[in-house]
C-alpha positions in Angstrom: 8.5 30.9 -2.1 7.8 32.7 1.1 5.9 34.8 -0.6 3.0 32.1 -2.3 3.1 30.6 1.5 2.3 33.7 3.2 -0.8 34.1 0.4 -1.9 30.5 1.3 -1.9 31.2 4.9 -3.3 34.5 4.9 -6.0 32.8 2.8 -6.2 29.6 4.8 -7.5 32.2 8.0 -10.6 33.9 6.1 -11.5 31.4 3.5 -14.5 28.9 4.1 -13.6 25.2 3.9 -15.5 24.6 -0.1 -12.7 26.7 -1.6 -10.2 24.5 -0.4 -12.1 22.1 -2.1 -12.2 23.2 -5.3 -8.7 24.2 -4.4 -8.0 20.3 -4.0 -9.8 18.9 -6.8 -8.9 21.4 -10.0 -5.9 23.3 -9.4 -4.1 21.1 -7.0 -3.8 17.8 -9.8 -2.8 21.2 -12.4 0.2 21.9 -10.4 1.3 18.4 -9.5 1.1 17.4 -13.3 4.5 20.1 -13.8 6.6 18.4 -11.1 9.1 16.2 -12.8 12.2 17.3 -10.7 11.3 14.0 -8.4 9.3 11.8 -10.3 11.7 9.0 -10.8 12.4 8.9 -7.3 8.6 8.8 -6.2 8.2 6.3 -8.6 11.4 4.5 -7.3 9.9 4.4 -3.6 6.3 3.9 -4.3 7.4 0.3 -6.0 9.8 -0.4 -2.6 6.3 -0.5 -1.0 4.8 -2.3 -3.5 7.3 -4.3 -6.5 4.1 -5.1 -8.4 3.2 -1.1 -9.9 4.5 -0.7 -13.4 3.1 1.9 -16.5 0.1 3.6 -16.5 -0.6 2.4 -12.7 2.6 3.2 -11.0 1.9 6.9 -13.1 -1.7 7.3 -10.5 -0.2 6.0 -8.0 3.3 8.8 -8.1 0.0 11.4 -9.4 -1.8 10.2 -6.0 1.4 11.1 -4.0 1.8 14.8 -4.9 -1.6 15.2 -4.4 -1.2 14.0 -0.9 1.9 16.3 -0.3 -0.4 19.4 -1.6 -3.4 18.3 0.5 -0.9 18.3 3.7 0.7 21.9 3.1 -3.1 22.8 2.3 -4.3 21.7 5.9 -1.1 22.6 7.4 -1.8 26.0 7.3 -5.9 25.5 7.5 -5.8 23.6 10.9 -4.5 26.7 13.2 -8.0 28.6 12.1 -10.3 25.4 12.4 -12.1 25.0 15.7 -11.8 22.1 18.2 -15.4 20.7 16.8 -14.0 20.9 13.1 -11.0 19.1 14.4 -13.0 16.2 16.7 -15.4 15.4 13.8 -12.8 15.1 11.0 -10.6 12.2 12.8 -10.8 9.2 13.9 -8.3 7.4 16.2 -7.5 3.8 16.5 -5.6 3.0 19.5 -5.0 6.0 22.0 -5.3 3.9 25.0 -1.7 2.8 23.8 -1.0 6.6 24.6 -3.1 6.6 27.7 -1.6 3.4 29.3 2.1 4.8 28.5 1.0 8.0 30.0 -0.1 6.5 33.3 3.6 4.7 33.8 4.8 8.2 34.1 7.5 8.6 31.4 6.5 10.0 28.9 5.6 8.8 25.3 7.3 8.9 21.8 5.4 8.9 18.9 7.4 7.8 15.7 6.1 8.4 12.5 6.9 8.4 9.0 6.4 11.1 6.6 2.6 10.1 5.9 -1.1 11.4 5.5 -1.9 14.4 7.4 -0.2 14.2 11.3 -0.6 18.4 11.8 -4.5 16.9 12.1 -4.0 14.5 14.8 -1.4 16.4 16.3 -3.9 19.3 17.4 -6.4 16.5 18.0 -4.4 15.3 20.5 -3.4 18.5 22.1 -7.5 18.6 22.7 -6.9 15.8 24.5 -5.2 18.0 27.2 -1.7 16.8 26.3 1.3 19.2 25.5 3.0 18.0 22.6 6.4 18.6 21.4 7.9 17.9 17.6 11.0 17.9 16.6 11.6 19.2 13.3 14.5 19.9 10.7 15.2 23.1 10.1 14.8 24.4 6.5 17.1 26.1 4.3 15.2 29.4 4.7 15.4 30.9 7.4 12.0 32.8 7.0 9.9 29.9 5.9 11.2 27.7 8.9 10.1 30.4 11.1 6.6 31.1 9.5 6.0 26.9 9.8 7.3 27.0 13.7 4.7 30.0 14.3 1.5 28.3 12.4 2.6 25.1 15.3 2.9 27.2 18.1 0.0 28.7 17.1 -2.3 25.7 17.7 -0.2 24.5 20.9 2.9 22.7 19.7 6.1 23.1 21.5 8.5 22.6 18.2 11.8 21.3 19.1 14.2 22.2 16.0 16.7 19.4 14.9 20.0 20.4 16.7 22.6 20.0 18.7 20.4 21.0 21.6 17.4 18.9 20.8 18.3 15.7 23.1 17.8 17.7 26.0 14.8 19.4 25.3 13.5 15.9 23.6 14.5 14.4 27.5 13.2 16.8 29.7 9.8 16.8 27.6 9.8 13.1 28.4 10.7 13.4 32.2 7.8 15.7 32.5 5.6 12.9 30.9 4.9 14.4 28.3 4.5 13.2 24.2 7.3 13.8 21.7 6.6 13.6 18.1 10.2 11.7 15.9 9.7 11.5 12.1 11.3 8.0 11.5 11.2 7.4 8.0 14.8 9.5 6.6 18.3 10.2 8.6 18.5 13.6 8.1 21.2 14.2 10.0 23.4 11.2 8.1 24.3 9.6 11.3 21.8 7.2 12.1 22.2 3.6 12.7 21.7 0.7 9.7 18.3 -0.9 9.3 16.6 -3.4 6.4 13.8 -0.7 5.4 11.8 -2.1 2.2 14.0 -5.0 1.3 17.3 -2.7 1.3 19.8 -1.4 3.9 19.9 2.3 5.1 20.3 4.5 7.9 17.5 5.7 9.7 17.7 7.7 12.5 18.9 6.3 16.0 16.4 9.2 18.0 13.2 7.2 19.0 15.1 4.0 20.2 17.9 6.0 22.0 15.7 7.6 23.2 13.3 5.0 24.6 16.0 3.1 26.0 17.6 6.2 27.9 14.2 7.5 29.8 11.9 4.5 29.5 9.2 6.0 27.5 7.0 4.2 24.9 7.7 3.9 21.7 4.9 4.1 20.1 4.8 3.7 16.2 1.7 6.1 14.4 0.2 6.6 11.2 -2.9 9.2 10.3 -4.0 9.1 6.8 -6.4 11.3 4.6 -9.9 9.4 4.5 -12.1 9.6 1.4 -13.4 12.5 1.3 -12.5 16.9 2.8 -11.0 17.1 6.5 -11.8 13.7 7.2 -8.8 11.3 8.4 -8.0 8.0 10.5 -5.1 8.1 13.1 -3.7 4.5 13.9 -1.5 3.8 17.0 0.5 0.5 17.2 1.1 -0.9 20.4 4.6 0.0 21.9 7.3 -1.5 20.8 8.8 -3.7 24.1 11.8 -1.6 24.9 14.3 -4.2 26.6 18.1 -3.8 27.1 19.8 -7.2 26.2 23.2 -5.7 25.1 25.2 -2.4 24.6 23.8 0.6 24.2 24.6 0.8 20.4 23.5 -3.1 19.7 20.2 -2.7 21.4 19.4 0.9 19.7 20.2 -1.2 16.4 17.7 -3.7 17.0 15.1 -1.4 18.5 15.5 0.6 15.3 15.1 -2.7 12.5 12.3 -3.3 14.6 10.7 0.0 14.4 11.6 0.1 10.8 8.7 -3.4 10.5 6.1 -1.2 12.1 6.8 1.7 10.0 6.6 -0.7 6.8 3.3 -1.6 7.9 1.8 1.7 8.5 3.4 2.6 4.7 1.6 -0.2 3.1 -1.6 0.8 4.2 -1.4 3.6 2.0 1.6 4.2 0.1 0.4 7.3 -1.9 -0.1 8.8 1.4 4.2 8.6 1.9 5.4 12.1 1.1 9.1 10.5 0.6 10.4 12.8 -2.4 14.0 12.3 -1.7 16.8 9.9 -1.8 16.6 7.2 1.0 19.1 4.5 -0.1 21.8 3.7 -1.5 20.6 2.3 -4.9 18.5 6.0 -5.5 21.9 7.6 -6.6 21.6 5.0 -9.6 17.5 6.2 -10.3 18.8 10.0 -9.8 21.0 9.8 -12.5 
């Protein structure tokens, strides 16, 4: 595995952006056509976002998504070599005075987005904005192919926080600097986050952003960015914060901070739900699809 990576990054650097095109459109749809590991559940979470897919149209739409997962490794290792006019011309944002009027109030910002599109594009984008961006990511079973990902971030100015037991501190100190943290919302990866209604069926999803929010003050700002029709060309959207209030205990207001981030992550899913690179288990009821 670390091997093919290290080919497509190596490539990525020298290779003009047409053969990533061709890349996309014949041997990318090749590839995704042999992965049936996950297909049920795909198939399983594409029709939470959208009950009415059955047969030959809930088959496109589960095609769609591994396509989109391929296109984001693809430009995950293309965007450290692109240039900041490459990056500027192929997004546009919706919303970043949400990000800009949270900045001004001097604590910091938390972005919290699902698993979606292509965010490695709008996070450089924003880093050309003249903001230092941190993202807290899990850390992978290899040990090699964690640190080659960490690297291609650093490379193109992102301070990578990985998901341990020191992350809370390096996630609060980046917001008491005012600064803009980056929390993928969408999965408890750690197995101890907090209960939410998520696509009509209770789960855990993790406590981070709204603990978070409620213990510096910073926004909470809910994001999607999503591959546009057509090659390096996307659409950012930022919601408007979510009002970060404290009406109860800690634990009862990060519950109902969290349901209510869980609404505006809905929302940004349904706006393209081939774009949701959610390939794993995420409720209860998948152990049933798995077997």
């Amino acid at each position: 595995m670390i091997l093919g990576y290290r080919i497509v990054s190596r490539l990525a650097a020298v290779a003009p952006s047409f053969v990533f095109r061709i890349i996309d459109a014949t041997i990318v749809p090749m590839i995704c056509l042999c992965l049936r590991a996950k297909r049920r559940i795909v198939a399983a979470n594409m029709r939470r976002v959208d009950p009415s897919l059955r047969g030959k149209e809930l088959r496109r739409v589960v095609n769609r998504a591994y396509r989109s997962y391929a296109r984001y490794y693809i430009e995950t290792f293309r965007v450290p070599f692109l240039d900041k006019q490459q990056i500027e011309s192929g997004i546009n944002v919706e919303g970043f005075e949400h990000v800009q009027n949270a900045l001004s109030k001097g604590k910091g910002v938390i972005l919290a987005l699902p698993h979606l599109g292509g965010w490695e594009w709008s996070g450089r984008w924003l880093i050309h904005q003249g903001h230092q961006l941190h993202a807290v990511v899990e850390k992978l079973e290899s040990e090699p192919v964690f640190k080659m990902f960490t690297e291609l971030r650093k490379g193109y100015g992102v301070s990578v926080i990985p998901l341990d037991d020191r992350a809370g501190l390096a996630v609060q100190g980046a917001l008491a600097r005012n600064e803009i943290v980056a929390l993928l919302c969408d999965r408890d990866l750690q197995g101890n986050g907090v209960s939410a209604d998520f696509f009509g069926e209770s789960t855990t999803l993790p406590a981070g952003p709204a603990f978070f929010a409620l213990r510096t003050g910073a926004a909470l700002l809910p994001i999607g960015t999503y591959f546009s029709p057509g090659f390096d060309k996307h659409e950012t959207v930022v919601m408007p914060p979510i009002e970060v209030t404290r009406v109860g205990s800690l634990r009862q207001d990060v519950s109902r901070l969290t349901q209510e981030l869980a609404h505006a992550i809905e929302s940004l899913i349904k706006r393209a739900p081939d774009q949701w690179h959610l390939f794993q288990p995420n409720w209860p009821s998948d152990k049933t699809v798995e077997r």
